[in-house]
C-alpha positions as CSV (number, residue, x, y, z in Angstrom):
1,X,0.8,-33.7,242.2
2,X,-1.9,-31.3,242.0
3,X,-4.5,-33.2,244.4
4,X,-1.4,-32.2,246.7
5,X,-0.6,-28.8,245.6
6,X,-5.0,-27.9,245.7
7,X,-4.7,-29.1,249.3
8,X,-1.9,-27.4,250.7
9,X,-2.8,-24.0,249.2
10,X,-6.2,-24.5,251.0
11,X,-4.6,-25.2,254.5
12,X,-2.3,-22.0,254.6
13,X,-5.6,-20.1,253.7
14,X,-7.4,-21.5,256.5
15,X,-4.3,-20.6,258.9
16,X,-4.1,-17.2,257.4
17,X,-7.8,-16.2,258.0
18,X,-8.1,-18.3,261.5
19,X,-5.1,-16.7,262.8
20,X,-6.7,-13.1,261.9
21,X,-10.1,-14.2,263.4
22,X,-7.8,-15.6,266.8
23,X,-5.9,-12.3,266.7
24,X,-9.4,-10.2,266.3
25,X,-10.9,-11.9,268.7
26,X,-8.0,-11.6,271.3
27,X,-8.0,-7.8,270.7
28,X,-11.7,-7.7,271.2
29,X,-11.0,-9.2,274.2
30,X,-8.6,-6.5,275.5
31,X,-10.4,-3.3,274.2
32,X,-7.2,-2.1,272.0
33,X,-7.2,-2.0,268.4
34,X,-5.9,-5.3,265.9
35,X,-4.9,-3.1,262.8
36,X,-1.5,-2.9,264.3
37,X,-1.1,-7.0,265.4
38,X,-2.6,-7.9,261.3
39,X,0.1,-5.6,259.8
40,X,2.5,-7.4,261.8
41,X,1.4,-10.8,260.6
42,X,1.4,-9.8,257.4
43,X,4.7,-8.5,257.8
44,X,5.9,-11.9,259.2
45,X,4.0,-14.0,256.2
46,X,6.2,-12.0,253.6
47,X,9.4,-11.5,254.8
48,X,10.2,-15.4,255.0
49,X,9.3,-16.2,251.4
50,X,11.8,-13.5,250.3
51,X,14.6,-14.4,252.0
52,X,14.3,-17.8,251.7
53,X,13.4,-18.7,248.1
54,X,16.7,-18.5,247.2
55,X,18.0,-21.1,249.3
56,X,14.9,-22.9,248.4
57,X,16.0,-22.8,244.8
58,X,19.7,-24.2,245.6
59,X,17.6,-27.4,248.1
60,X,16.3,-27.8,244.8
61,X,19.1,-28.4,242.9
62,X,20.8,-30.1,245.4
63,X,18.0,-33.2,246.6
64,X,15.5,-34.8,245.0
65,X,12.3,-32.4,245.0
66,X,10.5,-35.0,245.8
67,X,11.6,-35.6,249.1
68,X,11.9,-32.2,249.6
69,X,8.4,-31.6,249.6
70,X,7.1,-34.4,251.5
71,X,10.1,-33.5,254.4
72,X,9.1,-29.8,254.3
73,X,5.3,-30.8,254.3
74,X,6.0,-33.1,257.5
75,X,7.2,-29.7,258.6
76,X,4.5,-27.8,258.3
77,X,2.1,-30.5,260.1
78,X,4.5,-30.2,262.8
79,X,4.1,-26.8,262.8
80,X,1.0,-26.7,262.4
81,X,1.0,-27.7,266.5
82,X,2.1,-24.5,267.3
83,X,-1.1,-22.6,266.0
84,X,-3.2,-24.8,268.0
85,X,-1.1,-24.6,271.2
86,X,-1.3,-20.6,270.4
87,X,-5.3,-20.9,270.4
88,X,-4.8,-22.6,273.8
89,X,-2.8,-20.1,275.1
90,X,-4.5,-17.3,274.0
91,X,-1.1,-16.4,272.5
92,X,-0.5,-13.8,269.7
93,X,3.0,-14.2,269.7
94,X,3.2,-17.7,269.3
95,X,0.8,-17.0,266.6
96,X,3.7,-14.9,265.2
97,X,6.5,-17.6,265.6
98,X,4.4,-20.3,264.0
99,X,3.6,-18.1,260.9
100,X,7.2,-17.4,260.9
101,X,7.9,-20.9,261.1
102,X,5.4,-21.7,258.6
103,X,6.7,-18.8,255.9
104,X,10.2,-20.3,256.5
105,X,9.1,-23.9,255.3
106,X,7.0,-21.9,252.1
107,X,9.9,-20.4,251.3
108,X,12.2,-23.2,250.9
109,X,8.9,-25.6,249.4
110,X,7.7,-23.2,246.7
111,X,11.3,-23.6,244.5
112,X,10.9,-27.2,244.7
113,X,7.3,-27.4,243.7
114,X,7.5,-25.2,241.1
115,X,10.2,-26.5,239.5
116,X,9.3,-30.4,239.8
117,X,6.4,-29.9,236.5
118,X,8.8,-30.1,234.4
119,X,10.3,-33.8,235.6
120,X,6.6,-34.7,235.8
121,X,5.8,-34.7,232.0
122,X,7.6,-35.4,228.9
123,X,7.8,-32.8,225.8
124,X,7.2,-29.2,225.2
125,X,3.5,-29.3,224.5
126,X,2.9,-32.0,228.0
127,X,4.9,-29.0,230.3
128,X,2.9,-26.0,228.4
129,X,-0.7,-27.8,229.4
130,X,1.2,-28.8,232.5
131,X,2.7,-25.3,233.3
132,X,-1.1,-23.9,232.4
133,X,-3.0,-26.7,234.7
134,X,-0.9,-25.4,237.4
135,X,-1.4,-21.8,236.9
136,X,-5.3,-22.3,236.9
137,X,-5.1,-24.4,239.7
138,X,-3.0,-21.6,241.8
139,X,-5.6,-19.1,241.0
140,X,-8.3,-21.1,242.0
141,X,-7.8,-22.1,245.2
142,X,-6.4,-18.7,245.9
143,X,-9.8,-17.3,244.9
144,X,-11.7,-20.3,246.7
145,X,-9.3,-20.4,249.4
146,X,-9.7,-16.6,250.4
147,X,-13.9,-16.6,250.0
148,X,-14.4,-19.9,251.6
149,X,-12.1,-20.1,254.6
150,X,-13.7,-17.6,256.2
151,X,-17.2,-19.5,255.7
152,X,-15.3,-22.4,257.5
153,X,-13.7,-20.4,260.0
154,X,-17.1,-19.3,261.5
155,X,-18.8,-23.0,261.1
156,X,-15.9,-24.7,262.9
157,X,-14.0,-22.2,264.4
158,X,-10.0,-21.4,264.5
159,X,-8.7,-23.7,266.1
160,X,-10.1,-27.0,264.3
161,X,-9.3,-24.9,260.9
162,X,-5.5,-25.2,262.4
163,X,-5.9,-28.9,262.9
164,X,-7.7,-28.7,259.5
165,X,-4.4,-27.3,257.7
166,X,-1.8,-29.7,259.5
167,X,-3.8,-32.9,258.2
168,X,-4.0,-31.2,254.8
169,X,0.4,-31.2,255.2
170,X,-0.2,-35.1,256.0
171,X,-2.1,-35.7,253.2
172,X,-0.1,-33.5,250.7
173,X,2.8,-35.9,252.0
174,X,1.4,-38.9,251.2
175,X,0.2,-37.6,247.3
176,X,3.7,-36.9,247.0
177,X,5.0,-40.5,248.7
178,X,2.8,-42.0,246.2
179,X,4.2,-40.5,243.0
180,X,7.2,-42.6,241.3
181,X,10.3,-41.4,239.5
182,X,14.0,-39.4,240.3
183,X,13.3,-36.5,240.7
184,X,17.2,-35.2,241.6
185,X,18.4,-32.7,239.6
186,X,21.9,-33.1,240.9
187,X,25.0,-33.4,239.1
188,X,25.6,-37.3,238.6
189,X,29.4,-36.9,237.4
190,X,30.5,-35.3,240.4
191,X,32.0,-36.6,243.4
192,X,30.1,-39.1,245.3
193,X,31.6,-37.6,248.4
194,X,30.6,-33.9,248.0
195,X,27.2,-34.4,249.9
196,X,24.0,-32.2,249.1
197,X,25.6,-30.3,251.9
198,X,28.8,-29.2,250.1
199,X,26.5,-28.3,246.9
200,X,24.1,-26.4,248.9
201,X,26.7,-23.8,249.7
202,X,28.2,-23.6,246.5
203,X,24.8,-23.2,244.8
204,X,23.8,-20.0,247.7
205,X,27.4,-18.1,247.1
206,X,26.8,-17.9,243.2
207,X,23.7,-16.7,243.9
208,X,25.2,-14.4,246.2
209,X,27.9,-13.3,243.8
210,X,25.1,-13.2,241.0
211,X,22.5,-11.4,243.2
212,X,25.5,-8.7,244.0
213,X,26.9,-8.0,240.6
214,X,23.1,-7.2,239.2
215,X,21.7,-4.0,238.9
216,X,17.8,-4.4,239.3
């Protein structure tokens, strides 16, 4: 589990800086300024995660996080197309869709991965070194993600980074594929008719209500 949460973290920052260098470069290109088209994709990189971590916490409870992941990092490699067909193109707006698109699967990944530790391990003092392993880990490949990619960006360019980050979804897959155990959360005494569907919706309109009726 965290050979496959290292990798992934170190693909989106080799997206996030190639699609800057793509964008500069594009700008460059045209003589206009690329403040404006970075505070935009920064823009699109945020909103998703807000919006969608809460429905990403109900897929959570619903499935098995497990399969979550390795469906939603199936995703991402397939998304991970776009930002090469963008470099193609020459296209800045597809390079906003795919971020979108890319945001949208973060969103609903990042409640199942962060909540799958505990399943992983067994007792309070296994999930505190586990908890702490993970936080360590998170901060650095955020620190080695952000100084290195752009090393790697220049040696290879932006658009093999992009191929780069789709096989590092792949691989993150398989890590995950390879890991044994139930990892489904789910209610076992309920209905075996009410589908993770029905539970899905339930889960989001208690939020809802629970999200409305607070004051911070």
């Amino acid at each position: 589990f965290i050979k496959s949460y290292m990798i992934t973290h170190v693909g989106e920052w080799l997206t996030y800086i190639a699609s800057i260098d793509l964008m500069e470069s594009q700008e460059q290109e045209s003589n206009t300024s690329s403040r404006t088209a970075i505070s935009i994709l920064v823009l699109i990189r945020l909103l998703p995660n807000v919006f969608l971590s809460t429905f990403g916490g109900a897929l959570a409870d619903a499935c098995d996080r497990r399969h979550v992941m390795i469906i939603l990092d199936t995703s991402g490699a397939l998304c991970a197309i776009l930002f090469v067909l963008a470099y193609d193109l020459k296209s800045i707006p597809l390079i906003y869709f795919a971020t979108f698109l890319q945001q949208c699967i973060a969103g609903l990944y990042q409640p199942s991965s962060g909540s799958i530790t505990p399943l992983l391990v067994s007792g309070s003092d296994e999930l505190k070194k586990a908890t702490t392993l993970t936080g360590m880990v998170w901060s650095a490949m955020a620190a080695f993600g952000a100084s290195s990619s752009g090393f790697i960006v220049s040696a290879v360019g932006s658009r093999w980074c992009f191929i780069i980050d789709g096989t590092t979804y792949l691989v993150s897959a398989l890590l995950l594929w390879m890991i044994s155990g139930n990892f489904n959360v789910s209610d076992p005494n309920k209905d075996q008719k009410e589908s993770a569907c029905y539970q899905f919706k339930g889960m989001v309109v208690d939020g809802a209500q629970y999200l409305s009726s607070s004051f911070f």
